[in-house]
C-alpha distance (Angstrom), angle and dihedral (degrees) to the residues before:
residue distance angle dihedral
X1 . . .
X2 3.68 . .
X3 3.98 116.1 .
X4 3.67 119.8 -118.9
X5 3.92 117.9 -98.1
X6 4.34 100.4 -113.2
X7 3.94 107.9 -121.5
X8 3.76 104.8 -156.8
X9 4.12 86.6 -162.7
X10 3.94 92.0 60.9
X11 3.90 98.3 94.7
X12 3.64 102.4 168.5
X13 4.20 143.6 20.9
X14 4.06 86.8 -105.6
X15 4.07 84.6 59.1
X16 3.84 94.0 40.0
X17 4.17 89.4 54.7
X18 3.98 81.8 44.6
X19 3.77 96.4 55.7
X20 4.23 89.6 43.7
X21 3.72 100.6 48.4
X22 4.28 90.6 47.4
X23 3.59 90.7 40.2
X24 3.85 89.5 54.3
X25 3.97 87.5 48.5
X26 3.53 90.0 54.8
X27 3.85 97.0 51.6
X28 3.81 91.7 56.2
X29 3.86 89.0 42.8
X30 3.84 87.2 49.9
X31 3.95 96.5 59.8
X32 4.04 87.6 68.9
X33 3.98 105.3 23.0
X34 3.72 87.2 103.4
X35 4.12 91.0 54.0
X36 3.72 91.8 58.8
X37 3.57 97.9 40.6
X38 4.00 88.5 51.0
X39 4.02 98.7 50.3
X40 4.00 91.2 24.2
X41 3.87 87.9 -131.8
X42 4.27 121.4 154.9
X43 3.69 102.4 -98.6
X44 3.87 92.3 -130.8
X45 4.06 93.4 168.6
X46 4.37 90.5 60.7
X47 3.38 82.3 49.5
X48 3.63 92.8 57.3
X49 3.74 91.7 45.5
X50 3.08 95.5 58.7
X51 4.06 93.7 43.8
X52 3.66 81.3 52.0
X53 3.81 93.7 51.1
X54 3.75 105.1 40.1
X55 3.00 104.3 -96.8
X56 3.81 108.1 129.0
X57 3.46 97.2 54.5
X58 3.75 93.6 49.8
X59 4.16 101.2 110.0
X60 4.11 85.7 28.9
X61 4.33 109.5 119.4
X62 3.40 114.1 -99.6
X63 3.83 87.8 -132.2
X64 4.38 74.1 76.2
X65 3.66 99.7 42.2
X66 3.71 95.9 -96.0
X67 4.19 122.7 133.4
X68 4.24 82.1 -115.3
X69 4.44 80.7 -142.1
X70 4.15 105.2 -164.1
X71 3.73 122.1 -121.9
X72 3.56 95.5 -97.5
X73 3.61 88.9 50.5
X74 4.03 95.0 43.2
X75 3.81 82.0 52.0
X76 3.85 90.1 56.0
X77 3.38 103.4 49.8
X78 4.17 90.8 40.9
X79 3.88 86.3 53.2
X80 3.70 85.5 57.9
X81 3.85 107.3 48.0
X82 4.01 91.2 44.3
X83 3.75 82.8 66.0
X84 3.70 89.0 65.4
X85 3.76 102.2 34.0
X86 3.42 116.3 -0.8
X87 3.98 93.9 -165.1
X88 3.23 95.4 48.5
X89 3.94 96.9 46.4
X90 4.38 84.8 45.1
X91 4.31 87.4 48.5
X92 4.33 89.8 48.0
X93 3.47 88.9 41.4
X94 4.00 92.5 63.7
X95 3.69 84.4 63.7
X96 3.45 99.0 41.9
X97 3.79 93.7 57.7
X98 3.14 98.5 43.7
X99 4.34 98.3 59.7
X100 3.70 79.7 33.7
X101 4.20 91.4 57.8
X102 4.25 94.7 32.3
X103 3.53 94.4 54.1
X104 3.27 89.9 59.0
X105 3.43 104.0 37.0
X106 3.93 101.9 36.0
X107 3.23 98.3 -165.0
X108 3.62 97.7 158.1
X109 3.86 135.6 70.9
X110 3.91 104.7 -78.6
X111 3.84 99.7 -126.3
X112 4.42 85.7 56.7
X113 3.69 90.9 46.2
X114 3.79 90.0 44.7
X115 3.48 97.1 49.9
X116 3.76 96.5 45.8
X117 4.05 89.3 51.8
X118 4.34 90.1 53.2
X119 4.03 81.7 52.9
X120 3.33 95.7 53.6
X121 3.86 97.2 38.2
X122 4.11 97.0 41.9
X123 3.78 100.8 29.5
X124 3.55 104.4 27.2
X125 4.22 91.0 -126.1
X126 3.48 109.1 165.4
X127 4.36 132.2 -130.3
X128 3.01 132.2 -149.2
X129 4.24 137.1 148.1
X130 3.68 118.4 -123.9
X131 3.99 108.9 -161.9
X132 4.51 98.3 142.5
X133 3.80 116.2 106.7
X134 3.62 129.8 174.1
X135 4.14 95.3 -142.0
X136 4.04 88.7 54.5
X137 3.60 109.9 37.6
X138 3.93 129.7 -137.9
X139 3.90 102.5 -19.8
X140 3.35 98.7 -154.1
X141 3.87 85.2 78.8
X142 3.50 92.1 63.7
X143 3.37 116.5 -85.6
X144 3.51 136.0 149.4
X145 3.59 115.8 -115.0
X146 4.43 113.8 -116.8
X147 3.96 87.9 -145.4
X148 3.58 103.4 102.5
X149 3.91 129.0 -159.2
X150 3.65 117.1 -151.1
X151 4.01 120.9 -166.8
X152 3.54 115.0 -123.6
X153 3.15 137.7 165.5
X154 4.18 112.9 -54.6
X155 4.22 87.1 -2.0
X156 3.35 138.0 -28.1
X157 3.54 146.7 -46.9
X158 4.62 105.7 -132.6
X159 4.18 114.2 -168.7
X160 3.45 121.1 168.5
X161 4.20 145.4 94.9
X162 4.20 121.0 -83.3
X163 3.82 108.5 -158.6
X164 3.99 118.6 -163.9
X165 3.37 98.0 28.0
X166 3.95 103.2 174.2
X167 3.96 104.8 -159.7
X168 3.99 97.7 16.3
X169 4.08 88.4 144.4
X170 3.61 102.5 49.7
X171 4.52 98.1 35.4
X172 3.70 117.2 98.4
X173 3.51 82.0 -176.7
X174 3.67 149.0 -2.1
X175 3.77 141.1 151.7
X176 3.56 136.7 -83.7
X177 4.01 143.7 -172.4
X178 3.48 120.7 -119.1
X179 3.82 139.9 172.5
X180 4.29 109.2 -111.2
X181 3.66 92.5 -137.1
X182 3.58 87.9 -164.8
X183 4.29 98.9 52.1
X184 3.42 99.0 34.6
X185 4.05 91.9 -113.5
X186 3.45 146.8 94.4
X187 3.59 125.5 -114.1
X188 3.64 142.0 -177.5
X189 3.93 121.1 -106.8
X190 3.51 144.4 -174.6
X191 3.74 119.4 -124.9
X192 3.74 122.6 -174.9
X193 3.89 109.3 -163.9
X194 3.80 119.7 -104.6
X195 3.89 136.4 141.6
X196 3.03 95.2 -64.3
X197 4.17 91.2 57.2
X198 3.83 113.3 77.4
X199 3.47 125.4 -162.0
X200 3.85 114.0 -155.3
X201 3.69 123.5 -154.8
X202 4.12 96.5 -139.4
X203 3.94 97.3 127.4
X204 4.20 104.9 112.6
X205 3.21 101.7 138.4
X206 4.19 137.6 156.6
X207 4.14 90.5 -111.1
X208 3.44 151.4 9.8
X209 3.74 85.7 30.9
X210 3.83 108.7 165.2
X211 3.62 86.8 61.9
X212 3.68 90.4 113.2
X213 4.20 93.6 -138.7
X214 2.90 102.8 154.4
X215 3.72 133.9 135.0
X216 3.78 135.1 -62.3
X217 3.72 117.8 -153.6
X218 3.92 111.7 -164.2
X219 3.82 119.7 -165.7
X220 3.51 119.4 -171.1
X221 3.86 96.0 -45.0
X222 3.74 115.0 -164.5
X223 4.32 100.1 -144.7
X224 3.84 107.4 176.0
X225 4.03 121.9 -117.5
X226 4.10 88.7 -85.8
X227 3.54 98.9 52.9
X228 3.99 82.4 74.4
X229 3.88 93.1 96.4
X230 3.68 96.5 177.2
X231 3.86 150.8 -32.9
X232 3.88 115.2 -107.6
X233 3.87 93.7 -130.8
X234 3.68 111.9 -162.4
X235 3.85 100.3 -152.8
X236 4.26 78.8 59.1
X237 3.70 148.5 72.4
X238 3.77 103.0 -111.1
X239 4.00 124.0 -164.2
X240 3.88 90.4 -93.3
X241 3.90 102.1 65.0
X242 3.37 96.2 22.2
X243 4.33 124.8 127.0
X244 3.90 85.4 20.9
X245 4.11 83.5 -67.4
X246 3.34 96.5 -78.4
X247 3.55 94.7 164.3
X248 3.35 97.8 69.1
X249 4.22 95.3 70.9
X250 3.48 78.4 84.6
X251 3.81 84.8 82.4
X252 4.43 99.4 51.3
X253 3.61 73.8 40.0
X254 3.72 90.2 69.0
X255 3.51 104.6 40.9
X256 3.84 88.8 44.2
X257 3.92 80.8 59.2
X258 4.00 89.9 54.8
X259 3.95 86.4 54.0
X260 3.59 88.2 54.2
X261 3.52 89.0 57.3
X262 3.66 95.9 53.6
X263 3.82 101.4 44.6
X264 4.16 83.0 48.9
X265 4.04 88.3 44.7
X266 4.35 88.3 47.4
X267 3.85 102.5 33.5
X268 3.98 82.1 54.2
X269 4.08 93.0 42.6
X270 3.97 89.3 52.7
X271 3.66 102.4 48.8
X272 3.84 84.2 49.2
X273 3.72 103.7 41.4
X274 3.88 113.3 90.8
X275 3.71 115.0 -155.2
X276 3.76 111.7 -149.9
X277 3.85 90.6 -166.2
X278 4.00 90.1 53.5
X279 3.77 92.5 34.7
X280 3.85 91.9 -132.0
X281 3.66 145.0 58.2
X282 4.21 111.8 -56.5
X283 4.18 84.4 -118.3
X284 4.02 83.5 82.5
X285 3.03 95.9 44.8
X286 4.31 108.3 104.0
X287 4.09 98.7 -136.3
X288 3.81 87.5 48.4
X289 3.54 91.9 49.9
X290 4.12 100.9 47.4
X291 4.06 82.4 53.4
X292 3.73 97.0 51.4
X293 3.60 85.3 46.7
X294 3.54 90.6 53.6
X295 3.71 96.2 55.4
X296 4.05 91.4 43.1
X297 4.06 77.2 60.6
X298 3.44 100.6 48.7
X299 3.92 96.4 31.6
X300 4.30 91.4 55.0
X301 3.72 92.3 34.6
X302 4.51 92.2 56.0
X303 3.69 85.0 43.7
X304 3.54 89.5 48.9
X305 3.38 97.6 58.1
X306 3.99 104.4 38.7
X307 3.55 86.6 50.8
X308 3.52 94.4 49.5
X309 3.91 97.2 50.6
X310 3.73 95.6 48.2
X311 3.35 88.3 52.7
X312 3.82 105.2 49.1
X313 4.04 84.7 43.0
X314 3.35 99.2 51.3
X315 4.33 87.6 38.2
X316 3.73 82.2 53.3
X317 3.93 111.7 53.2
X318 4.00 90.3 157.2
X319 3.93 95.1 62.6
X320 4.32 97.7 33.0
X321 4.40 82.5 129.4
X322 4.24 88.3 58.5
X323 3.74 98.4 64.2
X324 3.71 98.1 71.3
X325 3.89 92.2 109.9
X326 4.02 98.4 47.7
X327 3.97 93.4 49.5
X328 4.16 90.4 46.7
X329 3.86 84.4 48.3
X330 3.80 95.0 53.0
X331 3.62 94.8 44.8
X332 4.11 93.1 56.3
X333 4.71 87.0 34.7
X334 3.65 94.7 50.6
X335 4.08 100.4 32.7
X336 4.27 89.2 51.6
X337 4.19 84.9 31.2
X338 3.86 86.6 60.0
X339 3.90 106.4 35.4
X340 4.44 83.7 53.7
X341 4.27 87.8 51.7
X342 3.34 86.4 48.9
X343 3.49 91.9 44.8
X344 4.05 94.0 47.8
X345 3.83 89.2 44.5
X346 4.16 83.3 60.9
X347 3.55 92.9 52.2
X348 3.98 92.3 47.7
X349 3.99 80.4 55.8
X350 3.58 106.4 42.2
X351 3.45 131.1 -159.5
X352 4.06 94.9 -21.5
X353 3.48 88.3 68.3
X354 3.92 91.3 65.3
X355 4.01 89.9 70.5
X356 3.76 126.8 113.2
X357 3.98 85.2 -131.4
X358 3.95 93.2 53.9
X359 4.21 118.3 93.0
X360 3.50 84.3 -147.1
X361 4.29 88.2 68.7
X362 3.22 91.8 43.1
X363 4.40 96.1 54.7
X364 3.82 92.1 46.0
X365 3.90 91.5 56.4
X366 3.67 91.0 47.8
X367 3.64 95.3 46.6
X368 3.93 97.6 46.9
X369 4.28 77.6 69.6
X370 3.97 90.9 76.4
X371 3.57 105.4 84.4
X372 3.07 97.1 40.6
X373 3.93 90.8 73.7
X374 3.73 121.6 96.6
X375 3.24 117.0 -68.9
X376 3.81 86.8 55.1
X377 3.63 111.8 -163.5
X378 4.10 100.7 -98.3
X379 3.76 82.6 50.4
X380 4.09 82.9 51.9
X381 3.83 94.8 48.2
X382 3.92 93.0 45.5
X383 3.98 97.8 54.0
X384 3.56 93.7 52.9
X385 3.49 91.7 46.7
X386 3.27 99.7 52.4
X387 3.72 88.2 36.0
X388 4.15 96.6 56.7
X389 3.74 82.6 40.3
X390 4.11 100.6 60.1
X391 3.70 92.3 37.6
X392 4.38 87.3 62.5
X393 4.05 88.1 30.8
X394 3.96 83.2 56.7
X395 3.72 100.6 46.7
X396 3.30 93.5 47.2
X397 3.56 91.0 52.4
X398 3.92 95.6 47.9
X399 4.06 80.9 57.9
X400 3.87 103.4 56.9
């Protein structure tokens, strides 16, 4: 009977149980990741595993009927399923986050909020906000979103094109940004899809590519008065960037999952492989060796430091707003820390591992996706900068 790999991160039996029920999802998910990838189709039958299993309602309030999991926790079980699909575990996670961040947030009217959370616990419908477009860029840099919102009478009247929408085939609704022509803001909305809302099958892309992003056309959507959720003031903290945006390590979380799976996928390959030229099994062999131990350091040291930011955030309720510079760090470590395993673990393989038929081709395209999530890694580089920078610009002022 093979002994049980020891997590140092598992803290508890409630984790343990975590770690076995997602690890379980993610070796059913595994037996047709590579389908999905290959034919870049929306894997609609993991999603109803893990509808069937729970899963969806995982970061929902209990208040709703959901299991209300913590970050650390989310970040566990996320971890897990990305080592059996990373697109799938990166198009969940979406979801995940976003319960995870709104019930703590609330930023919303109750009864919306409420009503969203029975959805997702009773009928498995899925959430996720769609804020990308191609004419504006990345909007985390700033920019203004090209979606308008017009008033009209009883609501609104929303046109525009969503880009990277992860999850477009499975949502019946989700929320977007848009610019309030009228107010000079932009606000967050509700849209529940009709004729009107046109998902377009654009997402071909190198990895992660049963996300489903692709693009949302919306023409001259009526939303009601309510499905205004809330107005992105400037002046203050909006759901987004709020608590440091913790949430979002549940991204590097993902990809750090992928680079799980390829250090499990090479440390297996090399204690298997016999090298006629070295008379023994490439695990002897000193090159191999200095690159495993390479991605042992790189693996331990990522987990190291995801773990140990959810845990001093979470440990730290008081000071959630002062963690902005750890959780942009991990997301540029672990994303680079992961795409070099994977890297390392293609080296261990050799050329073989460059074929379309080989799992190993299939986790380096996925995990070259990483960086390219906001914060990107000038945006990275520029915060702490600029945050190392004030902190010595304001003790030198406090002693003049």
């Amino acid at each position: 009977m093979a002994v049980r790999e020891f997590d140092p991160f598992i803290r508890n039996e409630r984790e343990e149980k975590l770690a076995r029920y997602a690890e379980a999802l993610a070796s059913q998910i595994a037996e047709t990741a590579h389908v999905y990838d290959e034919s870049g189709a929306f894997p609609f039958e993991h999603f109803d595993l893990l509808r069937q299993e729970g899963y969806l309602k995982l970061t929902v309030p209990k208040q709703y009927g959901g299991n209300e999991i913590s970050l650390y926790e989310t970040l566990l079980v996320q971890e897990r399923l990305a080592r059996g699909d990373g697109s799938t575990a990166l198009a969940v996670g979406w979801h995940l986050l976003t319960f995870l961040n709104l019930r703590s947030v609330r930023p919303w009217k109750e009864e919306v909020f409420a009503r969203l959370c029975t959805a997702a616990v009773k009928e498995g419908k899925m959430l996720n906000i769609i804020s990308s477009e191609r004419e504006t860029g990345n909007l985390a840099r700033g920019g203004i979103p090209s979606t308008i919102a017009k008033r009209t009478s009883g609501g609104y009247m929303i046109s525009g094109v969503k880009s990277f929408a992860s999850l477009a085939p499975i949502l019946d609704h989700f929320t977007i940004t848009a610019y309030l022509e009228d107010e000079d803001k932009v606000a967050e909305f509700l849209i529940t899809k009709n004729e009107n809302v046109k998902v377009i099958e654009s997402w071909n892309t190198i990895g992660m590519r049963s996300t489903g992003s692709h693009d949302i056309e919306l023409n001259d959507v009526f939303v009601p008065e309510e499905a205004l959720l809330s107005r992105l003031d400037g002046s203050r903290i909006n759901r987004f960037v709020a608590d440091s945006r913790a949430y979002s390590l549940e991204v590097p979380a993902v990809y750090l999952g992928i680079a799980w799976a390829a250090r499990d996928f090479i440390l297996d390959f090399a204690v298997s492989k016999y090298s006629r030229s070295f008379g023994g099994v490439i695990a002897d062999i000193p090159h191999i060796r200095d690159k495993i131990g390479q991605i042992e350091i790189l693996l331990k040291s990522s987990r190291h430091t995801l773990y140990a930011i959810a845990e001093k955030w979470e440990n730290n309720p008081e000071h959630k707003d002062c963690f902005s510079d750890e959780v942009s760090m991990a997301k540029y470590l672990i994303c680079n820390n992961a795409i070099r395993i994977v890297e390392l673990a293609m080296r261990i393989a050799g050329g073989h591992a460059l074929s379309k038929h080989h799992k190993l081709e299939r986790l380096f395209r996925d995990v070259q996706c990483g960086p390219f999530h906001p914060p990107q890694d000038d945006m990275v580089i520029q915060q702490l900068a600029d945050s190392a920078l004030t902190k010595v610009k304001n003790k030198k002022g406090k002693t003049i």
